[in-house]
The first five atom37 places (N, CA, C, CB, O) and aatype in JSON, in Angstrom:
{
  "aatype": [20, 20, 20, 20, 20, 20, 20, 20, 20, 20, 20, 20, 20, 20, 20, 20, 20, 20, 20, 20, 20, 20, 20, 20, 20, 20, 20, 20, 20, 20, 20, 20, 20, 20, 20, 20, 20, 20, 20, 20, 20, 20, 20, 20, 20, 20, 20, 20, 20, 20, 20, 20, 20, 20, 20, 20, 20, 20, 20, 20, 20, 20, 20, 20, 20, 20, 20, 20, 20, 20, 20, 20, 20, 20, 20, 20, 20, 20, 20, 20, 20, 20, 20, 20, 20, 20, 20, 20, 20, 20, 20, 20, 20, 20, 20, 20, 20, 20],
  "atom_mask": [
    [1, 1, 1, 1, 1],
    [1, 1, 1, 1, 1],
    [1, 1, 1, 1, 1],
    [1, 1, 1, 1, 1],
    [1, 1, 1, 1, 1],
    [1, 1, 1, 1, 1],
    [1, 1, 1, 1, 1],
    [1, 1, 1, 1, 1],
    [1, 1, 1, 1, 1],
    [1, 1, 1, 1, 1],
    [1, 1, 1, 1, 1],
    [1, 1, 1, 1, 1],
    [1, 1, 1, 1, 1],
    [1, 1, 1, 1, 1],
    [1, 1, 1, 1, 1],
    [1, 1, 1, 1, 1],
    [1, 1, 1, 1, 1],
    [1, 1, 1, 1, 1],
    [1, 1, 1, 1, 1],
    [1, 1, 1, 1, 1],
    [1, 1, 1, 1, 1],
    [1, 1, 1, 1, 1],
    [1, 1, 1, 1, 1],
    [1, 1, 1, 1, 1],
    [1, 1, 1, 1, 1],
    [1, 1, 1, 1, 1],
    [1, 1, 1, 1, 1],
    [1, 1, 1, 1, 1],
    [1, 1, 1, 1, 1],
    [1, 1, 1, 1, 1],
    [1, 1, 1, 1, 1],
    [1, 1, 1, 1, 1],
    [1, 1, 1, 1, 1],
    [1, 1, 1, 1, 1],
    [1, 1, 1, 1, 1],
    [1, 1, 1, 1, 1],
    [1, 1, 1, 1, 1],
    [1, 1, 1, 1, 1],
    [1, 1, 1, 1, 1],
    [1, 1, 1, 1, 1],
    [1, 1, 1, 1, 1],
    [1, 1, 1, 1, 1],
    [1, 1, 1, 1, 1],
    [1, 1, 1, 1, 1],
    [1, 1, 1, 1, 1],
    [1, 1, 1, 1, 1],
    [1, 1, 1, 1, 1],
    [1, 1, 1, 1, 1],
    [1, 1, 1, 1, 1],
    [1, 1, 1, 1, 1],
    [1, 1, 1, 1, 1],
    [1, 1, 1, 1, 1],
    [1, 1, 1, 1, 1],
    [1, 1, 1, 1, 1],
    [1, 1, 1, 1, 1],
    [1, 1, 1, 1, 1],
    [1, 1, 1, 1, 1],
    [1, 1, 1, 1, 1],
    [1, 1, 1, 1, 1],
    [1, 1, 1, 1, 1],
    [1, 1, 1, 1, 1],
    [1, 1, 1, 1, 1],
    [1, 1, 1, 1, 1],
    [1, 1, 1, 1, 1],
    [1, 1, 1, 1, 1],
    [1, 1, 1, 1, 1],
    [1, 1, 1, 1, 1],
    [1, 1, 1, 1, 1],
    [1, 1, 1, 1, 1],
    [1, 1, 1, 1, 1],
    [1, 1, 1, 1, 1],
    [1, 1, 1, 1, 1],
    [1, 1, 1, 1, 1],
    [1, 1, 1, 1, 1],
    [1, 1, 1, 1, 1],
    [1, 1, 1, 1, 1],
    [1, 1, 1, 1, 1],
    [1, 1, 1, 1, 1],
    [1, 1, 1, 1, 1],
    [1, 1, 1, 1, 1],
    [1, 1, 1, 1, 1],
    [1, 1, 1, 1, 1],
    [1, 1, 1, 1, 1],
    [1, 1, 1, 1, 1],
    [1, 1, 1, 1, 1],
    [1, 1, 1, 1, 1],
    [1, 1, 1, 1, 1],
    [1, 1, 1, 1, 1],
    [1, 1, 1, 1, 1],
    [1, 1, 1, 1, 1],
    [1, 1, 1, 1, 1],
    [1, 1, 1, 1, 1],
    [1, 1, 1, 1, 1],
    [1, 1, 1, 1, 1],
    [1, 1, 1, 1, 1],
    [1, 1, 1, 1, 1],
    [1, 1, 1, 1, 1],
    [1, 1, 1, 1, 1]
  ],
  "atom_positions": [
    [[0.83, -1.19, 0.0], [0.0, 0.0, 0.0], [0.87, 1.24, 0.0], [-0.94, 0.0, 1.2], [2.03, 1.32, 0.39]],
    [[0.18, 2.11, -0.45], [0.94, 3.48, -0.76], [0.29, 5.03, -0.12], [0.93, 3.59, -2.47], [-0.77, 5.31, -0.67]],
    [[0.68, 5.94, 0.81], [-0.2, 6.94, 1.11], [0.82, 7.89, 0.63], [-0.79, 7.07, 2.62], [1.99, 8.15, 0.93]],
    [[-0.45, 8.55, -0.65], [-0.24, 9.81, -1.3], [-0.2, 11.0, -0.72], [-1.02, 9.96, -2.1], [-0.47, 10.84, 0.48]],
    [[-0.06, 11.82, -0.89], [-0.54, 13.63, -0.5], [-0.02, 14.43, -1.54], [0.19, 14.41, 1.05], [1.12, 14.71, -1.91]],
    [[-1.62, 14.83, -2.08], [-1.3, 15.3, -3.6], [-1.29, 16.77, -3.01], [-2.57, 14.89, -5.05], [-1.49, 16.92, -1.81]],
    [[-1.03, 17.96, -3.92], [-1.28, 18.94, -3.75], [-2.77, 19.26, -4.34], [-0.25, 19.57, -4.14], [-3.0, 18.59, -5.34]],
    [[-3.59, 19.94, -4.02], [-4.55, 20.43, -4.34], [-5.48, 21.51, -4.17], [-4.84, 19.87, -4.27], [-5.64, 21.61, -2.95]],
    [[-6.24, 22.44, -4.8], [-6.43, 23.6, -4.56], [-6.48, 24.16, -2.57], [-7.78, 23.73, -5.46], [-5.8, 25.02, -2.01]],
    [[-7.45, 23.33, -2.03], [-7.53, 23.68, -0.77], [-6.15, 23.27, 0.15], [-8.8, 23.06, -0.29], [-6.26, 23.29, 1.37]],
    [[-4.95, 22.94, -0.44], [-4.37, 22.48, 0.64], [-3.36, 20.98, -0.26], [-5.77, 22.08, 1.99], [-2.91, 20.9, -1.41]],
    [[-3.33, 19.91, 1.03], [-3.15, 18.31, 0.1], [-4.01, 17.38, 0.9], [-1.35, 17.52, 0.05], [-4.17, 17.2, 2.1]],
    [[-4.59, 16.78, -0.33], [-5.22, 15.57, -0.52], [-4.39, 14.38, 0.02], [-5.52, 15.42, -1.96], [-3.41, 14.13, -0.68]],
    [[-4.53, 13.69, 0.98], [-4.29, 12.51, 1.14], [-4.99, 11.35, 0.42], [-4.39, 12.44, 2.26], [-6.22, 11.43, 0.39]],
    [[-4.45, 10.33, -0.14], [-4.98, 9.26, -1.1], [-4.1, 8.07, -0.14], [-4.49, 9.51, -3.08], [-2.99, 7.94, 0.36]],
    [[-5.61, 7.17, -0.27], [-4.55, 5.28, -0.11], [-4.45, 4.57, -1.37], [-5.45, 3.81, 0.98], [-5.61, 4.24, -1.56]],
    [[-3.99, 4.28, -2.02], [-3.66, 3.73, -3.07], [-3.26, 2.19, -3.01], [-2.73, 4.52, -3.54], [-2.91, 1.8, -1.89]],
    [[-3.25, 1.15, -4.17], [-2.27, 0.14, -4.21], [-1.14, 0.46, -4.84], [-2.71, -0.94, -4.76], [-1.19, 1.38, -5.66]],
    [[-0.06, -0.12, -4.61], [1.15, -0.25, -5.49], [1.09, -1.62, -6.3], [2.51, -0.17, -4.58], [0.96, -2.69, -5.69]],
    [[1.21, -1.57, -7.77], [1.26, -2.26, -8.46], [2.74, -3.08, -8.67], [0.74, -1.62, -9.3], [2.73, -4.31, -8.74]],
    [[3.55, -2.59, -8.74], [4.96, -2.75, -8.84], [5.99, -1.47, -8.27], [5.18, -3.01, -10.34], [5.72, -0.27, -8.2]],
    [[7.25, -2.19, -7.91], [7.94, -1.01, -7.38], [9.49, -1.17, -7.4], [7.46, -0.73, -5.94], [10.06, -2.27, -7.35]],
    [[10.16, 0.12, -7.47], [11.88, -0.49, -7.79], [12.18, 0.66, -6.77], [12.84, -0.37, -9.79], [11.48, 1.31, -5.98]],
    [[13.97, 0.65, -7.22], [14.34, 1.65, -6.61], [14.71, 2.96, -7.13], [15.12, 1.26, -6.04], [15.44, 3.86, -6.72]],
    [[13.76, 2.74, -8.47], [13.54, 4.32, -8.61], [12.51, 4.81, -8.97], [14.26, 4.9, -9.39], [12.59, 5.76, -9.74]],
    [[11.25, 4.37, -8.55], [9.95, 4.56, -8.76], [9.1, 3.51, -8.56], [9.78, 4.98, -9.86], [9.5, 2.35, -8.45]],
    [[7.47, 3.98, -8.49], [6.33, 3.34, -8.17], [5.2, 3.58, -9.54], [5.83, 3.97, -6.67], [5.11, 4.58, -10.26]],
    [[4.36, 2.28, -9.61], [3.0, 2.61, -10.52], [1.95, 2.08, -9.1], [2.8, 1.41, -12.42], [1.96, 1.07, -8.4]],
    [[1.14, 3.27, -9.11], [0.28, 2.84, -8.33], [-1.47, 3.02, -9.18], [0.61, 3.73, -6.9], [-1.92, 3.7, -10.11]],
    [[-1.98, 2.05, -8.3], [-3.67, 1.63, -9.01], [-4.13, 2.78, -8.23], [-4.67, -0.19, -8.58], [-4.36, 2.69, -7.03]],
    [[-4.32, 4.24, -9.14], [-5.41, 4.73, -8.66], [-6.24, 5.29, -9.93], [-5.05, 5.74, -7.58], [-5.8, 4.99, -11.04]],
    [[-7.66, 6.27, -9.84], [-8.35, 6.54, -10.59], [-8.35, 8.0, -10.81], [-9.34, 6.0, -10.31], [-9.02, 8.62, -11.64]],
    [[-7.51, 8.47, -9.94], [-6.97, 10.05, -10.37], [-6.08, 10.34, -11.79], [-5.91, 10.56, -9.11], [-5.21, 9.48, -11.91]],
    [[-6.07, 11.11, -12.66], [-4.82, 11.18, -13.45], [-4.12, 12.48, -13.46], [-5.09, 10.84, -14.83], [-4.36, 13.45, -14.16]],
    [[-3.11, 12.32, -12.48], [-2.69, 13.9, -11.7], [-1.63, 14.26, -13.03], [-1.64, 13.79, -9.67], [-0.73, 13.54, -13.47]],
    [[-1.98, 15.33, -13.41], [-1.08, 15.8, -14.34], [0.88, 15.88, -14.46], [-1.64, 17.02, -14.3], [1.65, 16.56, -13.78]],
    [[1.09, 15.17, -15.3], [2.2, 15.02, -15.15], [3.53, 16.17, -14.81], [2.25, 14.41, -16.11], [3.49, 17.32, -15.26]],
    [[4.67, 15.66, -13.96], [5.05, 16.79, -13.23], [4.94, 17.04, -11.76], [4.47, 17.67, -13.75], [5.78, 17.37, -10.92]],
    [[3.49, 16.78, -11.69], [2.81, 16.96, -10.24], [4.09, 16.24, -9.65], [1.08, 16.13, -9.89], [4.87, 15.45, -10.19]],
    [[4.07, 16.86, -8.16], [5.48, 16.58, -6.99], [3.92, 15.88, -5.65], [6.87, 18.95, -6.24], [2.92, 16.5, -5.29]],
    [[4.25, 14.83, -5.37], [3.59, 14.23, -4.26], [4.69, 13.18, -3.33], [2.26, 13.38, -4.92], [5.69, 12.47, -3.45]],
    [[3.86, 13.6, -2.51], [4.84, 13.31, -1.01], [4.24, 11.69, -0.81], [4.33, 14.67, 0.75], [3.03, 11.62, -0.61]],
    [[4.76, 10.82, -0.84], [4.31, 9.39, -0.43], [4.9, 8.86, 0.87], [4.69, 8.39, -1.53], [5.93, 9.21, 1.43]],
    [[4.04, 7.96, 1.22], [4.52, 6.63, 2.15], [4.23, 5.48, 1.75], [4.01, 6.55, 3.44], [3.07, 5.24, 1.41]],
    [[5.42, 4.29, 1.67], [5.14, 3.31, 1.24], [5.09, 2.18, 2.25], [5.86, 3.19, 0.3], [6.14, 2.15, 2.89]],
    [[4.42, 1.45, 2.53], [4.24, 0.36, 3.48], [5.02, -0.87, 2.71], [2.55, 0.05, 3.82], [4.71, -1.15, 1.55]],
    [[5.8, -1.42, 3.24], [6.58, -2.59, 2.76], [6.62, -3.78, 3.89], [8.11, -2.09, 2.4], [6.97, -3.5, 5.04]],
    [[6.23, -5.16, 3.5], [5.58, -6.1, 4.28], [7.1, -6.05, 5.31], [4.97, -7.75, 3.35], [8.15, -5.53, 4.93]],
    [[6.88, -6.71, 6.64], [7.97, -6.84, 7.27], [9.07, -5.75, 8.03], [8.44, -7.42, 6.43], [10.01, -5.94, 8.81]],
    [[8.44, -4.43, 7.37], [9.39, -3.14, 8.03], [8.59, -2.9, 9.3], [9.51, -1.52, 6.97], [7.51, -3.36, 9.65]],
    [[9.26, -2.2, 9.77], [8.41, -1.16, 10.78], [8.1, -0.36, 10.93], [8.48, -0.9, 11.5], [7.59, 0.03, 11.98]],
    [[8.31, 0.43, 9.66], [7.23, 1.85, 9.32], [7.6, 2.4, 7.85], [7.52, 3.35, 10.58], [8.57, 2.01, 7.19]],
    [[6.77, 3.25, 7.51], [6.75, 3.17, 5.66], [7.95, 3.95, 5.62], [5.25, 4.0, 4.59], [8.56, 4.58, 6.48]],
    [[8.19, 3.71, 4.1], [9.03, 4.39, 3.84], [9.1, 5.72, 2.77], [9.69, 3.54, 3.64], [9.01, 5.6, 1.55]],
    [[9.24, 6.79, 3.37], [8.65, 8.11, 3.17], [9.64, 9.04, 1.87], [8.69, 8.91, 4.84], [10.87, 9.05, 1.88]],
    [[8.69, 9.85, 0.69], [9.73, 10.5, 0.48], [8.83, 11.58, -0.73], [11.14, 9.44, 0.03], [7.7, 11.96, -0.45]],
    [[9.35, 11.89, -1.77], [8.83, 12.69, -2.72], [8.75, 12.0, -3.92], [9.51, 13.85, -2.86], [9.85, 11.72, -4.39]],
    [[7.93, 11.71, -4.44], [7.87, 11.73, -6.54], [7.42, 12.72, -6.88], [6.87, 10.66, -7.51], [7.01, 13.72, -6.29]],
    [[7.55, 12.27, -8.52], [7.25, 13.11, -9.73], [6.2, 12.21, -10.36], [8.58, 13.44, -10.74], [6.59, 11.06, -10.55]],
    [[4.98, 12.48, -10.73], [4.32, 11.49, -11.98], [5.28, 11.66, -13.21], [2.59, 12.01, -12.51], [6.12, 12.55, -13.29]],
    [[5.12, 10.97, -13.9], [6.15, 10.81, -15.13], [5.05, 10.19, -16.19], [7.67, 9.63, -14.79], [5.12, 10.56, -17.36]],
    [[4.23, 9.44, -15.87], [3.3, 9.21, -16.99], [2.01, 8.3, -16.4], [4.13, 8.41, -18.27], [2.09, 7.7, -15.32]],
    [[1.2, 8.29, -16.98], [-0.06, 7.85, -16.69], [-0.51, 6.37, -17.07], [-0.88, 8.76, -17.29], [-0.37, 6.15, -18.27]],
    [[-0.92, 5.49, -16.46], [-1.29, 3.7, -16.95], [-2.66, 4.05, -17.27], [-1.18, 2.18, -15.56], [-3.36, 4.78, -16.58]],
    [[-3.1, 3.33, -18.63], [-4.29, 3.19, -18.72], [-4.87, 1.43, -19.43], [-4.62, 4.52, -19.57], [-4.23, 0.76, -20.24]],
    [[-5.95, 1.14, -18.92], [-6.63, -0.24, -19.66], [-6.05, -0.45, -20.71], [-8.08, -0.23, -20.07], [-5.73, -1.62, -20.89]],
    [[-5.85, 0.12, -21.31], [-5.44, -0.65, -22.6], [-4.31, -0.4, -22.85], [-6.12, -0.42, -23.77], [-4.09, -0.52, -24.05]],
    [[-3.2, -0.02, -22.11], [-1.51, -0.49, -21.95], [-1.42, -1.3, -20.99], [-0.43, 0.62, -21.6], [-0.99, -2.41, -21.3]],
    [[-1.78, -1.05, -19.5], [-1.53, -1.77, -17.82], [-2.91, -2.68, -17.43], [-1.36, -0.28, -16.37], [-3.15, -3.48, -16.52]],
    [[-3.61, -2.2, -18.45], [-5.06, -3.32, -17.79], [-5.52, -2.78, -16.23], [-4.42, -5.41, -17.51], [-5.96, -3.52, -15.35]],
    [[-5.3, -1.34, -16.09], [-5.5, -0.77, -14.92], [-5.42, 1.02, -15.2], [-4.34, -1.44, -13.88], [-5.03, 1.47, -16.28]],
    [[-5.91, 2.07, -13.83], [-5.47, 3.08, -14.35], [-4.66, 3.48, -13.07], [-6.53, 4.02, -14.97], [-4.62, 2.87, -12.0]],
    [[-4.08, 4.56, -13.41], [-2.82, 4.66, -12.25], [-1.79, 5.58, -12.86], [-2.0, 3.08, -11.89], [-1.76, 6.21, -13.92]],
    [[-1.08, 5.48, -11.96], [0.19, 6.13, -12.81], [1.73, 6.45, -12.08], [-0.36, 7.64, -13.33], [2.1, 6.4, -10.9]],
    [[2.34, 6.74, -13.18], [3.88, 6.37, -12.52], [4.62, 7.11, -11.81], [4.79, 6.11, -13.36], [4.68, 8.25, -12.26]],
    [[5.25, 6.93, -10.83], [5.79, 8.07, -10.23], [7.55, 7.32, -9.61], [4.48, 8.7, -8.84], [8.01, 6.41, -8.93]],
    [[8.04, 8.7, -10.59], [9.71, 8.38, -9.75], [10.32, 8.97, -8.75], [10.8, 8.57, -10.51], [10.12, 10.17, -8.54]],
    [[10.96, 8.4, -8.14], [10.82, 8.45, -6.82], [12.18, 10.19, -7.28], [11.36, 6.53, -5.64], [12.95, 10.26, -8.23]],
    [[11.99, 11.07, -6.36], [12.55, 12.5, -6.56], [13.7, 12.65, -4.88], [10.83, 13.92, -6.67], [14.68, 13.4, -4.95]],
    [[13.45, 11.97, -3.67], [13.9, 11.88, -2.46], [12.94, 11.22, -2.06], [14.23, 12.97, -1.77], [11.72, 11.17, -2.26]],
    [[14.27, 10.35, -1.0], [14.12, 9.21, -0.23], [14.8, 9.57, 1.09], [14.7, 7.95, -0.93], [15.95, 10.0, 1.08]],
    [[13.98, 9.35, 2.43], [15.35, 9.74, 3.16], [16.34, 8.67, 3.13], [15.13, 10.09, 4.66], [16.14, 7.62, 2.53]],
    [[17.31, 8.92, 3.72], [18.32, 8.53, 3.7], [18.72, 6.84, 4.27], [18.81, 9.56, 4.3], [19.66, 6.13, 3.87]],
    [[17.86, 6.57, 5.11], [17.38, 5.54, 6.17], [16.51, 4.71, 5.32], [16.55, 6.18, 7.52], [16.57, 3.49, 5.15]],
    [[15.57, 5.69, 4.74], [14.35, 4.62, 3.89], [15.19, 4.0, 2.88], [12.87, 5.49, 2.99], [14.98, 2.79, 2.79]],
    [[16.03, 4.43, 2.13], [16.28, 4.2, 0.76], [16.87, 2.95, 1.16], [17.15, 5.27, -0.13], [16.76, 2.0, 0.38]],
    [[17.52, 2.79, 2.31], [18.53, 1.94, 2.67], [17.96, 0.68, 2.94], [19.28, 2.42, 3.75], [18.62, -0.35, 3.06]],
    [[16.71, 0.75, 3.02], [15.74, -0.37, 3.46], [14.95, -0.72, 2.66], [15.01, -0.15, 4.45], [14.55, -1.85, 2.93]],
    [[14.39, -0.18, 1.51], [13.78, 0.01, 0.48], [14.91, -1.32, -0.66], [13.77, 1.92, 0.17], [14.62, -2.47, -0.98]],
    [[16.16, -0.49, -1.0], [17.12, -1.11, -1.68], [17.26, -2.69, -1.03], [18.45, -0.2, -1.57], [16.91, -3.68, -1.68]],
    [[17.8, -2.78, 0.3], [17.64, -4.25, 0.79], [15.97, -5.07, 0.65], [18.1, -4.14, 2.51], [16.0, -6.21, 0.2]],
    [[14.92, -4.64, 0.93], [14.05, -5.29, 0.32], [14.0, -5.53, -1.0], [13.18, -4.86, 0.58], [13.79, -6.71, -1.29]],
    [[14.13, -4.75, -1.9], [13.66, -5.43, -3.17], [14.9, -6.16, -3.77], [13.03, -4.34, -4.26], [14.64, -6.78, -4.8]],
    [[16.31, -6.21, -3.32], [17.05, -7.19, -3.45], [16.65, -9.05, -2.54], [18.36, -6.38, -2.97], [16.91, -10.2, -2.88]],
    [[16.01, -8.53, -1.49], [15.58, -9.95, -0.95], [14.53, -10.8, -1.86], [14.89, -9.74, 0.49], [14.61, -12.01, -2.08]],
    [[13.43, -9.81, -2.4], [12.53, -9.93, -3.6], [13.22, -10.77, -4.8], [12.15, -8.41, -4.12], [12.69, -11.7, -5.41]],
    [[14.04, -10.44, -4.93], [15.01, -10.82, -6.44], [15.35, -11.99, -6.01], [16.5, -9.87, -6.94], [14.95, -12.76, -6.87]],
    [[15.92, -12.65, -5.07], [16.32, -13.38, -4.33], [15.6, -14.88, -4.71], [16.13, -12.76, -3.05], [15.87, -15.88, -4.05]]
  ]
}
């Protein structure tokens, strides 16, 4: 799972999202928003087995739709990680590979 905070006129929008897939330099997540590309959103990512998400900034970079991803959503690369997360982030998805 993924918690967004988009920017938006009143302020930011918090969103829960799924994550579809994920590396260590970006996320596609299943949602039904299509935030214009560019947009800067602040995430948390929940990763099975940690003990708390791992927090940081993207960029959307492009948009998934049904008839490319069989879903809608969209992509976001990761812009900052702290320093701690990344470090834990990187060792999980090497255990993944594994």
């Amino acid at each position: 799972l993924a918690r967004l905070e988009v920017p938006s006129e009143l302020g930011t929008t918090r969103v829960l999202c799924q994550t579809v897939n994920v590396s260590s330099s970006g996320m596609l997540v299943r949602i039904d928003e299509a935030y214009p590309v560019g947009t800067e959103i602040g995430f948390e990512l929940t990763v099975p087995g940690e003990p708390g998400p791992i927090r940081g900034q993207a960029e959307v970079v492009r948009h998934a739709t049904q008839r490319r991803e069989r879903l809608t959503g969209v992509a976001l690369r990761f812009r900052s990680i702290r320093v701690e997360d990344q470090d834990r982030l990187v060792q999980h998805l090497s255990q993944l590979a594994v």
